[in-house]
PyMOL Python script that loads the backbone (N, CA, C, O; Angstrom):
from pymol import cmd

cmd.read_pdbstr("""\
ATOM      1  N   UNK A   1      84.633 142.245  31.763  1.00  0.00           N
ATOM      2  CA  UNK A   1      85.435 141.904  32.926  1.00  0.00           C
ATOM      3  C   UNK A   1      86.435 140.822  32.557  1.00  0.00           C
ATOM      4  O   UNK A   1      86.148 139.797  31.939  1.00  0.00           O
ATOM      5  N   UNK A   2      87.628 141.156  32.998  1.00  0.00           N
ATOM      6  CA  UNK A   2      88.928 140.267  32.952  1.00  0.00           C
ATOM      7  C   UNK A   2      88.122 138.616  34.127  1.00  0.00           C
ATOM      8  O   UNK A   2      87.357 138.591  35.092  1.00  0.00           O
ATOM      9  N   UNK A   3      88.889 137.458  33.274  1.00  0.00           N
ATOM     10  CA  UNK A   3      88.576 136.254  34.091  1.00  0.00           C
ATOM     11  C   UNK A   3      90.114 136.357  35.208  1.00  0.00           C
ATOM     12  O   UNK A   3      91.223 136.762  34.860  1.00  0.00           O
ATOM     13  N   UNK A   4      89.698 135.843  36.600  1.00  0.00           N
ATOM     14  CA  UNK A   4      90.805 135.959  37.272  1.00  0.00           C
ATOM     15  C   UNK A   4      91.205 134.052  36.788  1.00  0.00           C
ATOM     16  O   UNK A   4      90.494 133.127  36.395  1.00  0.00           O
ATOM     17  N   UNK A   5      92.847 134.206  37.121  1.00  0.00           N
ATOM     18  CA  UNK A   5      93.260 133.304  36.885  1.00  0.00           C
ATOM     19  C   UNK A   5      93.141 132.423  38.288  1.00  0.00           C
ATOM     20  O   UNK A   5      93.319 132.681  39.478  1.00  0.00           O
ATOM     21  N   UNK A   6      92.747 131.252  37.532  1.00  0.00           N
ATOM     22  CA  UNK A   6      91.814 130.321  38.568  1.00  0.00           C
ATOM     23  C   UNK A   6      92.924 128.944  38.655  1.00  0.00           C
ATOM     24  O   UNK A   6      93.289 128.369  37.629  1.00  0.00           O
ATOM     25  N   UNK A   7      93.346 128.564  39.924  1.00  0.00           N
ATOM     26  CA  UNK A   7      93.889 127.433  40.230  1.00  0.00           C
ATOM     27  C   UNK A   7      93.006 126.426  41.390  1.00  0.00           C
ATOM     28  O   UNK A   7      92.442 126.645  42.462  1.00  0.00           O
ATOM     29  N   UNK A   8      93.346 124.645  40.107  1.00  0.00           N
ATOM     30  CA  UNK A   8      92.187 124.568  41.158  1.00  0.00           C
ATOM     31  C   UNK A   8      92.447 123.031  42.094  1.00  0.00           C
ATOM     32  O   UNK A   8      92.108 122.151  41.303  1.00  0.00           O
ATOM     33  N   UNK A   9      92.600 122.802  42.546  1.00  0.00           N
ATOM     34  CA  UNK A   9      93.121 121.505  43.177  1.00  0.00           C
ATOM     35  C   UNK A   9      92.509 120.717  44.140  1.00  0.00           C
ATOM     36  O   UNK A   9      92.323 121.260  45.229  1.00  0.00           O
ATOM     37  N   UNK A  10      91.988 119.041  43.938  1.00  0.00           N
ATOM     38  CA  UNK A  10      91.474 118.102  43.984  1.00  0.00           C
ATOM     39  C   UNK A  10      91.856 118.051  45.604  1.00  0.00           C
ATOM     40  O   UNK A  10      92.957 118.201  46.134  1.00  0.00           O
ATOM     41  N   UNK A  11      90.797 117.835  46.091  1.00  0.00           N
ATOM     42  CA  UNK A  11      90.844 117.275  47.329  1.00  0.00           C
ATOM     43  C   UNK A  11      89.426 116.057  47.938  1.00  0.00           C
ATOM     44  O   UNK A  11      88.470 115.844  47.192  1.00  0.00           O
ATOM     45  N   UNK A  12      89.487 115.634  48.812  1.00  0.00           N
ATOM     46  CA  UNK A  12      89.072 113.872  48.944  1.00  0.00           C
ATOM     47  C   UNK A  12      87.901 114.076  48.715  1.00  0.00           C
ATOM     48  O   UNK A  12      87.535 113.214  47.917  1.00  0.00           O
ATOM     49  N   UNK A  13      86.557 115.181  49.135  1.00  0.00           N
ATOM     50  CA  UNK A  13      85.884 115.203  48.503  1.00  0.00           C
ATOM     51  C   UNK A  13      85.041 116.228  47.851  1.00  0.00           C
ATOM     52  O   UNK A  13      83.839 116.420  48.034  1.00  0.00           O
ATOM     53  N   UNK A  14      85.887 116.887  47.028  1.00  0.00           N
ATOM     54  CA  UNK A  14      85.619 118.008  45.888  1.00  0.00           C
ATOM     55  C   UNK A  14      86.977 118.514  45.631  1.00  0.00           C
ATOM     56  O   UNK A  14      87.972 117.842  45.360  1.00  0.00           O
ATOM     57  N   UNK A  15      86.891 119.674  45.743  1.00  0.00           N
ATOM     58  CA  UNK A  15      87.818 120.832  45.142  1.00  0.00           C
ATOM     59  C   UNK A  15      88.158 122.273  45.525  1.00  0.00           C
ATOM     60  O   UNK A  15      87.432 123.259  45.401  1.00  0.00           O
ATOM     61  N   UNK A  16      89.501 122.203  46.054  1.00  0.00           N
ATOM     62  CA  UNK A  16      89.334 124.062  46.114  1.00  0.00           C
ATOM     63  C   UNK A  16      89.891 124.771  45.175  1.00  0.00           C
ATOM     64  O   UNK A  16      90.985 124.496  44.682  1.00  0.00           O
ATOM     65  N   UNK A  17      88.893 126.134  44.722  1.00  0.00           N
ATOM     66  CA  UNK A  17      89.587 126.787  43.837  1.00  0.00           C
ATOM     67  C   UNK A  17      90.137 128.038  44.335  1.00  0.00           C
ATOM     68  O   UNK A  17      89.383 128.854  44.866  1.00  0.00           O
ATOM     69  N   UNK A  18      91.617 128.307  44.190  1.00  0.00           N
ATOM     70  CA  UNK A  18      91.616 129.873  44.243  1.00  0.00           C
ATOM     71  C   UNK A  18      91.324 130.729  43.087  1.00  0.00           C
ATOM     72  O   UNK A  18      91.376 130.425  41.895  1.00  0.00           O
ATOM     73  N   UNK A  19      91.047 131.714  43.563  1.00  0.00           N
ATOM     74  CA  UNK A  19      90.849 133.144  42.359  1.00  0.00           C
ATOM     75  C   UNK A  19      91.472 134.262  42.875  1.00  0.00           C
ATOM     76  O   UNK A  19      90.880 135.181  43.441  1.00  0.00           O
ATOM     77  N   UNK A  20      92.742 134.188  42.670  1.00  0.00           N
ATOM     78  CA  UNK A  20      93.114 135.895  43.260  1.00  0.00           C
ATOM     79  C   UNK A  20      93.405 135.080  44.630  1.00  0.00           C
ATOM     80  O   UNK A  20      93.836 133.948  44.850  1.00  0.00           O
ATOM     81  N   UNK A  21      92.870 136.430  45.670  1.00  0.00           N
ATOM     82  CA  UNK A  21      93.181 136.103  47.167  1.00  0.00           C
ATOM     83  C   UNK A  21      92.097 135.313  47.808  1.00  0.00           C
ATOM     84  O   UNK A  21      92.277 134.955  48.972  1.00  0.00           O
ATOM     85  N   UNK A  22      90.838 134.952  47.112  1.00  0.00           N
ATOM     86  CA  UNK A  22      90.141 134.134  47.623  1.00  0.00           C
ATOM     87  C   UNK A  22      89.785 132.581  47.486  1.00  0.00           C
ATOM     88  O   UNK A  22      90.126 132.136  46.389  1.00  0.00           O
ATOM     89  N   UNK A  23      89.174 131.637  48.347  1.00  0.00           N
ATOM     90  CA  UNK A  23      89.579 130.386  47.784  1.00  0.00           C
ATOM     91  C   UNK A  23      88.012 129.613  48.071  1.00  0.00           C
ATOM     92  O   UNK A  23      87.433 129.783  49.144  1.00  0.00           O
ATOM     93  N   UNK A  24      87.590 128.989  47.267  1.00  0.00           N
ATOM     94  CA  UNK A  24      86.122 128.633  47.303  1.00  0.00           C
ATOM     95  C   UNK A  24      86.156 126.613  47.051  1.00  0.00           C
ATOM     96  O   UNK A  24      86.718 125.992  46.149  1.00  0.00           O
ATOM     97  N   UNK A  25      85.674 126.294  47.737  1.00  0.00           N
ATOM     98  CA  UNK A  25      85.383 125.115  48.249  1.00  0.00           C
ATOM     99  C   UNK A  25      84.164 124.154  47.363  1.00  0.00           C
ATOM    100  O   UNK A  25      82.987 124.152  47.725  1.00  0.00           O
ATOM    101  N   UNK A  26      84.585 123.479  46.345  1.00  0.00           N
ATOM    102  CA  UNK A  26      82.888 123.038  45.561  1.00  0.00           C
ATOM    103  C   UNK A  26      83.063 121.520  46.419  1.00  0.00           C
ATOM    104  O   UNK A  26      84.085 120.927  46.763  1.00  0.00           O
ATOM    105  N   UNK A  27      82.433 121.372  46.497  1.00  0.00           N
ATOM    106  CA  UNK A  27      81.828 119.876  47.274  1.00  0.00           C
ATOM    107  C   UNK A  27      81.338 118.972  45.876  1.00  0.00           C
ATOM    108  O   UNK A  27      80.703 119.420  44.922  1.00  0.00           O
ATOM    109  N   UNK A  28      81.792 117.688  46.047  1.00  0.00           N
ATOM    110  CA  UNK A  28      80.920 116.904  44.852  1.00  0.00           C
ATOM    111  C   UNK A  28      81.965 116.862  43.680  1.00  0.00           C
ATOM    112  O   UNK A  28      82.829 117.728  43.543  1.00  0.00           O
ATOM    113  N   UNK A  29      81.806 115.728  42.806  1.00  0.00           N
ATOM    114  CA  UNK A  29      82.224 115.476  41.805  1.00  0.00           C
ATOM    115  C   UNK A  29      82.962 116.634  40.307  1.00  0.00           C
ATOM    116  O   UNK A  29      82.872 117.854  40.168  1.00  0.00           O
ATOM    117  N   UNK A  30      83.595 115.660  39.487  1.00  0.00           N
ATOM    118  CA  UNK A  30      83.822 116.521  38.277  1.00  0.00           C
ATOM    119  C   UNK A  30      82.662 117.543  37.901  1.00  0.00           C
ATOM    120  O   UNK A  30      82.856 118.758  37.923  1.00  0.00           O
ATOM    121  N   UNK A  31      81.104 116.809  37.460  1.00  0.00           N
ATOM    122  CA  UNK A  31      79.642 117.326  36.856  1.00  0.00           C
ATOM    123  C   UNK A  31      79.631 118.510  37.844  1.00  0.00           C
ATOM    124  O   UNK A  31      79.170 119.448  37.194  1.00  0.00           O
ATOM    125  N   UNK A  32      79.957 118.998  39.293  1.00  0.00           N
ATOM    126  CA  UNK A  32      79.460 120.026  40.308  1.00  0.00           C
ATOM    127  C   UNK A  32      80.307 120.867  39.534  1.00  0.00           C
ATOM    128  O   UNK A  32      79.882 121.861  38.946  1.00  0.00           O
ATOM    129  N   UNK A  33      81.846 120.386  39.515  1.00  0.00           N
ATOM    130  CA  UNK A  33      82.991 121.291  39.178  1.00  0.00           C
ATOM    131  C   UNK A  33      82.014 122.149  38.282  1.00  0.00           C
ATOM    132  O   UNK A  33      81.195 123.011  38.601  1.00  0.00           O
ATOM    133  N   UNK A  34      82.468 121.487  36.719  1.00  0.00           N
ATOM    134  CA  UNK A  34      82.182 121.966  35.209  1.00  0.00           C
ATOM    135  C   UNK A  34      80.907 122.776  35.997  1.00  0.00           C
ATOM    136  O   UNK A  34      81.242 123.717  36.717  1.00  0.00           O
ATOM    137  N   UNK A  35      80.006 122.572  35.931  1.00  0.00           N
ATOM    138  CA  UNK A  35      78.761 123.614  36.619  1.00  0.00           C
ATOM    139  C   UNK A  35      78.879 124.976  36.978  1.00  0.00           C
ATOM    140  O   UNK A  35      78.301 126.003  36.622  1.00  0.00           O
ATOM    141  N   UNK A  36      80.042 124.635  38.006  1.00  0.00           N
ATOM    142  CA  UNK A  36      80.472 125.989  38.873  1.00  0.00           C
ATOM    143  C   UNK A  36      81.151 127.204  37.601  1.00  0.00           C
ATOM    144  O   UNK A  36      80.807 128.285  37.122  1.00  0.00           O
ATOM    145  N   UNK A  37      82.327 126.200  37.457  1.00  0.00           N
ATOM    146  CA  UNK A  37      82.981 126.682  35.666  1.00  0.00           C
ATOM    147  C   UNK A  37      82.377 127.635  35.187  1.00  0.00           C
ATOM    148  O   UNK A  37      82.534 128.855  35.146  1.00  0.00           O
ATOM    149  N   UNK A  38      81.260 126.509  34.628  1.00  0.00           N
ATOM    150  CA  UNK A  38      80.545 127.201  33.267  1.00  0.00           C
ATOM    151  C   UNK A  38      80.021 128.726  33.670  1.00  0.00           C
ATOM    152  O   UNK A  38      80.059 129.752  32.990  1.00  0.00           O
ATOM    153  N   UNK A  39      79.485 128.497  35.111  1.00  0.00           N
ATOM    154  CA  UNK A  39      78.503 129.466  35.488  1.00  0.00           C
ATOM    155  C   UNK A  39      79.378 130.484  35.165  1.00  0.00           C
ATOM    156  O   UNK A  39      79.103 131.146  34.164  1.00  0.00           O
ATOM    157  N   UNK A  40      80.820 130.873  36.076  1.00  0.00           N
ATOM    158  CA  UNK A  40      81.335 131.985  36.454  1.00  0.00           C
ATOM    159  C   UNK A  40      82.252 132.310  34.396  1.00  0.00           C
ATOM    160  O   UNK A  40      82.775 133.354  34.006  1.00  0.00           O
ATOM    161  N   UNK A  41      82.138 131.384  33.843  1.00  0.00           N
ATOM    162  CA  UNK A  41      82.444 131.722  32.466  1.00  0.00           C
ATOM    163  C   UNK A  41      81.630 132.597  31.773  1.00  0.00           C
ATOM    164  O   UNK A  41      81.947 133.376  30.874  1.00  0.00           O
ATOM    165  N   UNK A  42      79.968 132.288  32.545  1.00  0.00           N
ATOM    166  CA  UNK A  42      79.399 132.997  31.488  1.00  0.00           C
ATOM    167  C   UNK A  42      78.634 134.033  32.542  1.00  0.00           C
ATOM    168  O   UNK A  42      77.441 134.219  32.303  1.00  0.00           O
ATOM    169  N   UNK A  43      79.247 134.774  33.767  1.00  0.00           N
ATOM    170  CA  UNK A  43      78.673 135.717  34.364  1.00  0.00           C
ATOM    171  C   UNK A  43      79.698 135.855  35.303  1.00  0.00           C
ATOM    172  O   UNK A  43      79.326 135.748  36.472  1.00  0.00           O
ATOM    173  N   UNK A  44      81.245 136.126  35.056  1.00  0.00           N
ATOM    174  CA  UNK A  44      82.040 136.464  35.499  1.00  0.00           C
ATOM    175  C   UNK A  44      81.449 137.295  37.213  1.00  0.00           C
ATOM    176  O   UNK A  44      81.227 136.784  38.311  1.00  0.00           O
ATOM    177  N   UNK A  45      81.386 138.365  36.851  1.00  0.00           N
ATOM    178  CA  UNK A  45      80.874 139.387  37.686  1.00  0.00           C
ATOM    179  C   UNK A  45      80.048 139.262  38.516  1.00  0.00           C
ATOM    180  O   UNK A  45      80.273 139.965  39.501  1.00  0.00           O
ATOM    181  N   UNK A  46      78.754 138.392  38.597  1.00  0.00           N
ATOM    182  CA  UNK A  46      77.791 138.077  39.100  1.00  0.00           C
ATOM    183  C   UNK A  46      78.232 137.033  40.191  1.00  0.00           C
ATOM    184  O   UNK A  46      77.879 137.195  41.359  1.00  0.00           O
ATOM    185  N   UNK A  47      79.040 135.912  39.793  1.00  0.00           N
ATOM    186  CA  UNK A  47      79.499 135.073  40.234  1.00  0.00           C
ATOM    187  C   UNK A  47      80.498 135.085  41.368  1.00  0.00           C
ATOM    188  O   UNK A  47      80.792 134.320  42.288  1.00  0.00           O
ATOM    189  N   UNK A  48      81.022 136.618  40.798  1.00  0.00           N
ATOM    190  CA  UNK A  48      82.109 136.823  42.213  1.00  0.00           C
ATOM    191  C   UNK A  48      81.675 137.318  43.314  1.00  0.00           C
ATOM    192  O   UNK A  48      82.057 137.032  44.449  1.00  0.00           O
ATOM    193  N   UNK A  49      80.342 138.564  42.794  1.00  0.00           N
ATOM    194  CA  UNK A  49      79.218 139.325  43.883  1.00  0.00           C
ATOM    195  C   UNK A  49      78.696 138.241  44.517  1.00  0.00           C
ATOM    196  O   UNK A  49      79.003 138.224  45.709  1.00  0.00           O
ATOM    197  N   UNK A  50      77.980 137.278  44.142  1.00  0.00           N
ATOM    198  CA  UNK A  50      77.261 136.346  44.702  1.00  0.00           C
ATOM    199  C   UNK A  50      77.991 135.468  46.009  1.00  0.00           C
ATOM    200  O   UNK A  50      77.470 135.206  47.092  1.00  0.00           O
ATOM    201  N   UNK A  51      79.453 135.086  45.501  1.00  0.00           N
ATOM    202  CA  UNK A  51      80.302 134.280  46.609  1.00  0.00           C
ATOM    203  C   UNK A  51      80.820 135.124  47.819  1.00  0.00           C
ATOM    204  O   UNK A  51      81.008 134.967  49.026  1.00  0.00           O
ATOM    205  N   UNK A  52      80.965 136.199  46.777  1.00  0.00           N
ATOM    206  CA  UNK A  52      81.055 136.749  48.221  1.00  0.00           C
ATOM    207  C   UNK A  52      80.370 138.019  49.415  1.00  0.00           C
ATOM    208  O   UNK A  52      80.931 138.769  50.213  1.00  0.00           O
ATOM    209  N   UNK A  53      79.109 137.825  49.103  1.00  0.00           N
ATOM    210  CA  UNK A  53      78.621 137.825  49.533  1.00  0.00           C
ATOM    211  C   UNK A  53      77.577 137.091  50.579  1.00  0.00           C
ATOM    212  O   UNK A  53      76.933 137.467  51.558  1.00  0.00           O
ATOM    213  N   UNK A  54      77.711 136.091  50.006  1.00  0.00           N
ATOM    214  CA  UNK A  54      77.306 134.605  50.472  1.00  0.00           C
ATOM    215  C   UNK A  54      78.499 133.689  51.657  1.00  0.00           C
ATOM    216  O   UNK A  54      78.458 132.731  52.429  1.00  0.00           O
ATOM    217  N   UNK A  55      79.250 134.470  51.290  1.00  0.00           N
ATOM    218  CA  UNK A  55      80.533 133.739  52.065  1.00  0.00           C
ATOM    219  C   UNK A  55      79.989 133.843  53.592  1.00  0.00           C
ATOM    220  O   UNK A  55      78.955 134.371  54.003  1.00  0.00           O
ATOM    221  N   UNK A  56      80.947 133.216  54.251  1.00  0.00           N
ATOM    222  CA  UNK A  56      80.735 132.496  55.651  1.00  0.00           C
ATOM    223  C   UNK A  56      81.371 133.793  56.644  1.00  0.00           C
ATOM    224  O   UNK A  56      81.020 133.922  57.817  1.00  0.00           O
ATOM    225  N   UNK A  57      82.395 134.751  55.943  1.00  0.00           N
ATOM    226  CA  UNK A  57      83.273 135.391  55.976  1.00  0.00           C
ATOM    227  C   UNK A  57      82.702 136.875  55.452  1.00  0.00           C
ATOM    228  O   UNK A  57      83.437 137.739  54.972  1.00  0.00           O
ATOM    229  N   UNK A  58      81.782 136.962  55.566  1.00  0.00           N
ATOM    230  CA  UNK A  58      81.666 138.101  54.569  1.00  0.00           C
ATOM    231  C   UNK A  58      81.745 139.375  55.454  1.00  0.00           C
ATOM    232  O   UNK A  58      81.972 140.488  54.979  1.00  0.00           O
ATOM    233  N   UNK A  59      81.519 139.103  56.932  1.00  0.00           N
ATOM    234  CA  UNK A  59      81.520 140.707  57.454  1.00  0.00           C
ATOM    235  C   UNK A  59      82.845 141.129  57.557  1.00  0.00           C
ATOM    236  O   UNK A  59      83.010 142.288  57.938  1.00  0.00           O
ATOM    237  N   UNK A  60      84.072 140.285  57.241  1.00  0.00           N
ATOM    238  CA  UNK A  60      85.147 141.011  56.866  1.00  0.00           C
ATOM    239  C   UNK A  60      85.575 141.494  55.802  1.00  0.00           C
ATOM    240  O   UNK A  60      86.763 141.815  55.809  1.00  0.00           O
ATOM    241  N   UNK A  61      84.940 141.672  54.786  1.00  0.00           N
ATOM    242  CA  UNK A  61      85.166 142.113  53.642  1.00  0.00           C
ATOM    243  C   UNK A  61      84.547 143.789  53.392  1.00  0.00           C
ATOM    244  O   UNK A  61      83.429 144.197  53.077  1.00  0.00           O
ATOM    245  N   UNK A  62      85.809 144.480  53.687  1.00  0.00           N
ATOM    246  CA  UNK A  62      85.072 146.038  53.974  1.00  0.00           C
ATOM    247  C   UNK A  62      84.235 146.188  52.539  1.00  0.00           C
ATOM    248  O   UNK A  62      84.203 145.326  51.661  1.00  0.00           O
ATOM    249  N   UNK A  63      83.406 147.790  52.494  1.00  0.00           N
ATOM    250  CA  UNK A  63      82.600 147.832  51.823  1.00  0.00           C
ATOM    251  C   UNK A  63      83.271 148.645  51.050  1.00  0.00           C
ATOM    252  O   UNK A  63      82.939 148.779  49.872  1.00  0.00           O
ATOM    253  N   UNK A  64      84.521 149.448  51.687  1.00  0.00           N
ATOM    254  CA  UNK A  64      84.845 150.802  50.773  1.00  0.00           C
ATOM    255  C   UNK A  64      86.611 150.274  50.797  1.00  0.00           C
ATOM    256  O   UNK A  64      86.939 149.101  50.975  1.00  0.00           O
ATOM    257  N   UNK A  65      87.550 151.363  50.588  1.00  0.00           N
ATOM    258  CA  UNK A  65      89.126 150.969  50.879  1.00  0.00           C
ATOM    259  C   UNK A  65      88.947 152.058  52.255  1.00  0.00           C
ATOM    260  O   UNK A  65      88.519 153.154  52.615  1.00  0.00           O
ATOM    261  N   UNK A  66      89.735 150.635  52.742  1.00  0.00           N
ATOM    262  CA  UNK A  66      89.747 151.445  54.065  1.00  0.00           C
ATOM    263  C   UNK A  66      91.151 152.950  54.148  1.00  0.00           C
ATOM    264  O   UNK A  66      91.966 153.098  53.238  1.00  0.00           O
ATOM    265  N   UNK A  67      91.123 153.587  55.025  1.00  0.00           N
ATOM    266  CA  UNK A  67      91.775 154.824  55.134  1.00  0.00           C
ATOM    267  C   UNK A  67      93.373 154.553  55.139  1.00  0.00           C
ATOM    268  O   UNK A  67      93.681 153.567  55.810  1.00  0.00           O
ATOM    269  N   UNK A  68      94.227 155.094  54.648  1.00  0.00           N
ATOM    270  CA  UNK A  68      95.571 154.613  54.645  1.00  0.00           C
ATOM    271  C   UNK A  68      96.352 155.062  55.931  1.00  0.00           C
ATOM    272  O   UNK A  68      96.347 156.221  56.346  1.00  0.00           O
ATOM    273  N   UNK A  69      96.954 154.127  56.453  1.00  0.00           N
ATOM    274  CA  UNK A  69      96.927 154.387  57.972  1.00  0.00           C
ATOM    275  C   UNK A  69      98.466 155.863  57.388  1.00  0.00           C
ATOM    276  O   UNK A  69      98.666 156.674  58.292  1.00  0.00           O
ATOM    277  N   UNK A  70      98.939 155.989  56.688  1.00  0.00           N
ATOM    278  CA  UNK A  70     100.014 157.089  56.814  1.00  0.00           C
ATOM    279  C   UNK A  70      99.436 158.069  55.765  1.00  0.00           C
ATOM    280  O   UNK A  70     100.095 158.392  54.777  1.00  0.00           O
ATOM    281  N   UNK A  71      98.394 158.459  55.965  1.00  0.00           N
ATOM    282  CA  UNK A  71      97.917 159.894  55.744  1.00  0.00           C
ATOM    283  C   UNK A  71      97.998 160.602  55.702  1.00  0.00           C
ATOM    284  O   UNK A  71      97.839 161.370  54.753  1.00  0.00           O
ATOM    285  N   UNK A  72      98.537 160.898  57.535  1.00  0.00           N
ATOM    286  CA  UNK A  72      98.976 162.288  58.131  1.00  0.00           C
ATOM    287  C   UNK A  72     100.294 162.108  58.138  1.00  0.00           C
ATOM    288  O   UNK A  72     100.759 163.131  58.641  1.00  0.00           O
ATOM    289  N   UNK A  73     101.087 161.436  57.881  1.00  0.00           N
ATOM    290  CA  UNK A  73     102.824 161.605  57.706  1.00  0.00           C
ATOM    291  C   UNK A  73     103.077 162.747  57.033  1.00  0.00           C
ATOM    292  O   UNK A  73     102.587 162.885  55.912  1.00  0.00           O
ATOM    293  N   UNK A  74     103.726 163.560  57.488  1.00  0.00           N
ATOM    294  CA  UNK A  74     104.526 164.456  56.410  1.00  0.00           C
ATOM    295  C   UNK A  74     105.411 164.020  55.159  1.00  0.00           C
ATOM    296  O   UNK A  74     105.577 162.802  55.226  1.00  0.00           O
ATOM    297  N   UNK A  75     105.788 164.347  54.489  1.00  0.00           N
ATOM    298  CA  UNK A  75     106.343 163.741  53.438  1.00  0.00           C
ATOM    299  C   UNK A  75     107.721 164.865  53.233  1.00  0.00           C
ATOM    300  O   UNK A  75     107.707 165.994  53.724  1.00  0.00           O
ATOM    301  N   UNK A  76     108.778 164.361  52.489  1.00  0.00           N
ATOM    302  CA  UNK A  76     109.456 165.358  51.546  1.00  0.00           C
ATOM    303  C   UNK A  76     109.480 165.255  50.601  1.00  0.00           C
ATOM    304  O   UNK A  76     108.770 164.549  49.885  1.00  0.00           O
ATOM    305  N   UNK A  77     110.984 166.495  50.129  1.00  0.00           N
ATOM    306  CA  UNK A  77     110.637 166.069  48.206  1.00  0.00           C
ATOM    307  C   UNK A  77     109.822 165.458  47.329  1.00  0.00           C
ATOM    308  O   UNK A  77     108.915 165.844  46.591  1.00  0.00           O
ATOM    309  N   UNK A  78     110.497 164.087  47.634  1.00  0.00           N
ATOM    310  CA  UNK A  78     109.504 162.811  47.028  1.00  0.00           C
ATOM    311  C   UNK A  78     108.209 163.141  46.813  1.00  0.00           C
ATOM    312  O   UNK A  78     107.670 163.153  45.707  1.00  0.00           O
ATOM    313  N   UNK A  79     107.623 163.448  47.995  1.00  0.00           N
ATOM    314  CA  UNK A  79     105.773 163.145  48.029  1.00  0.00           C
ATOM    315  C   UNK A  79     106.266 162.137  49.040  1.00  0.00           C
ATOM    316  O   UNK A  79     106.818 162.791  49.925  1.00  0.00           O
ATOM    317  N   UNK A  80     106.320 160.903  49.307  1.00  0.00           N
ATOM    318  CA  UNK A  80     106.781 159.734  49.664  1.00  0.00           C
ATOM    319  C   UNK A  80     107.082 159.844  50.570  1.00  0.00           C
ATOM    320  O   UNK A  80     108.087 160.549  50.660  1.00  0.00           O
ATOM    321  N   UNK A  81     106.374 159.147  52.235  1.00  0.00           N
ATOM    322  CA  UNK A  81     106.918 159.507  53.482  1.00  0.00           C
ATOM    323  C   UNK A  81     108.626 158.951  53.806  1.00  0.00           C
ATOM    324  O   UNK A  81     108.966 158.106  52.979  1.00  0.00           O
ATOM    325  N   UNK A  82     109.278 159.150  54.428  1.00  0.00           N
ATOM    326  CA  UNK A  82     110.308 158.367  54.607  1.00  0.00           C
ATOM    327  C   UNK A  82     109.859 157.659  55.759  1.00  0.00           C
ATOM    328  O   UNK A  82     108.777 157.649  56.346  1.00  0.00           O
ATOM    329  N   UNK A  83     111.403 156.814  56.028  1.00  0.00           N
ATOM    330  CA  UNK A  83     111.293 155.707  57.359  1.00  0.00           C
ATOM    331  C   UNK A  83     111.721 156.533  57.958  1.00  0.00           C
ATOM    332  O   UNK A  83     112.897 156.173  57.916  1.00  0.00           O
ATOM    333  N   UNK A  84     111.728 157.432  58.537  1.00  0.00           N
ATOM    334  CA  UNK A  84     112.269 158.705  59.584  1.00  0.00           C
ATOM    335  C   UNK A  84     110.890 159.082  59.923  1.00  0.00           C
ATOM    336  O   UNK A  84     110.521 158.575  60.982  1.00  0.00           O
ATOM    337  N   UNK A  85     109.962 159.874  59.298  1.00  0.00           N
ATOM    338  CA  UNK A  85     108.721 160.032  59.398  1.00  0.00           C
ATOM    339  C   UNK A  85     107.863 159.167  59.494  1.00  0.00           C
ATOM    340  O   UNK A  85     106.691 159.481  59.699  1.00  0.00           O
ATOM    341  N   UNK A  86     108.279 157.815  59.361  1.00  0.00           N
ATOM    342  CA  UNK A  86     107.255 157.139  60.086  1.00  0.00           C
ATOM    343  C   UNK A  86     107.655 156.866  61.264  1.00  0.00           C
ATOM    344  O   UNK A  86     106.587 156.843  61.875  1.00  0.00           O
ATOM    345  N   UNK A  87     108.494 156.632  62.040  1.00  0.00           N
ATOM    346  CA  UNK A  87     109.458 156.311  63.243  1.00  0.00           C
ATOM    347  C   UNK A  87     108.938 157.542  63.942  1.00  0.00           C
ATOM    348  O   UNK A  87     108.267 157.378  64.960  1.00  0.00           O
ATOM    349  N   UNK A  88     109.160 158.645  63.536  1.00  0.00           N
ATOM    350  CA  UNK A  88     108.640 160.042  64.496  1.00  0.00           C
ATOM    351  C   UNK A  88     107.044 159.918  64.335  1.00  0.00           C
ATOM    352  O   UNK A  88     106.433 160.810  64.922  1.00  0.00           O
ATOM    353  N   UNK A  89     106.248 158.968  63.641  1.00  0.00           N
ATOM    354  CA  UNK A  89     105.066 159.445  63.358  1.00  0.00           C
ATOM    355  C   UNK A  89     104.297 158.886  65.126  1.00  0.00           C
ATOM    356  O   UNK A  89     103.117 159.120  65.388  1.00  0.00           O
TER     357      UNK A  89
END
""", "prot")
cmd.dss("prot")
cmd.show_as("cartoon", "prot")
cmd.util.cbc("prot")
cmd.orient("prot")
């Protein structure tokens, strides 16, 4: 597994990190930080299942991709609906 690129910025007391579109909150000192770090360094995958699943937030996080709302658009040529067909849709 690819590491997501992690930005992480100091606040009064801990740290938030983003990863991607999500943003995780460590409470506590530098020693909590490095901890958190190390963990998701050495169990990438596990680490992301775990947060979010654990999250505060989690019953919004669908389980599957949800259905693409222009489905039933007709399309032309392209494949590719136009802005005409969606306007009539």
């Amino acid at each position: 597994m690819n590491f997501r690129q992690l930005l992480i910025t100091p606040i009064l007391n801990g740290f938030i990190i983003k990863a991607g579109c999500s943003h995780v909150v460590v409470e506590g000192g530098h020693e909590v930080l490095l901890k958190k770090l190390r963990r998701y360094y050495e169990k990438p995958r596990e680490t992301e299942i775990e947060y979010q699943k654990n999250s505060i937030d989690a019953h919004v996080i669908p389980d599957k991709e949800p259905e693409r709302a222009d489905a039933d658009v007709e399309t032309r040529d392209s494949g590719e609906p136009t802005v005409d067909d969606a306007l009539n849709y």
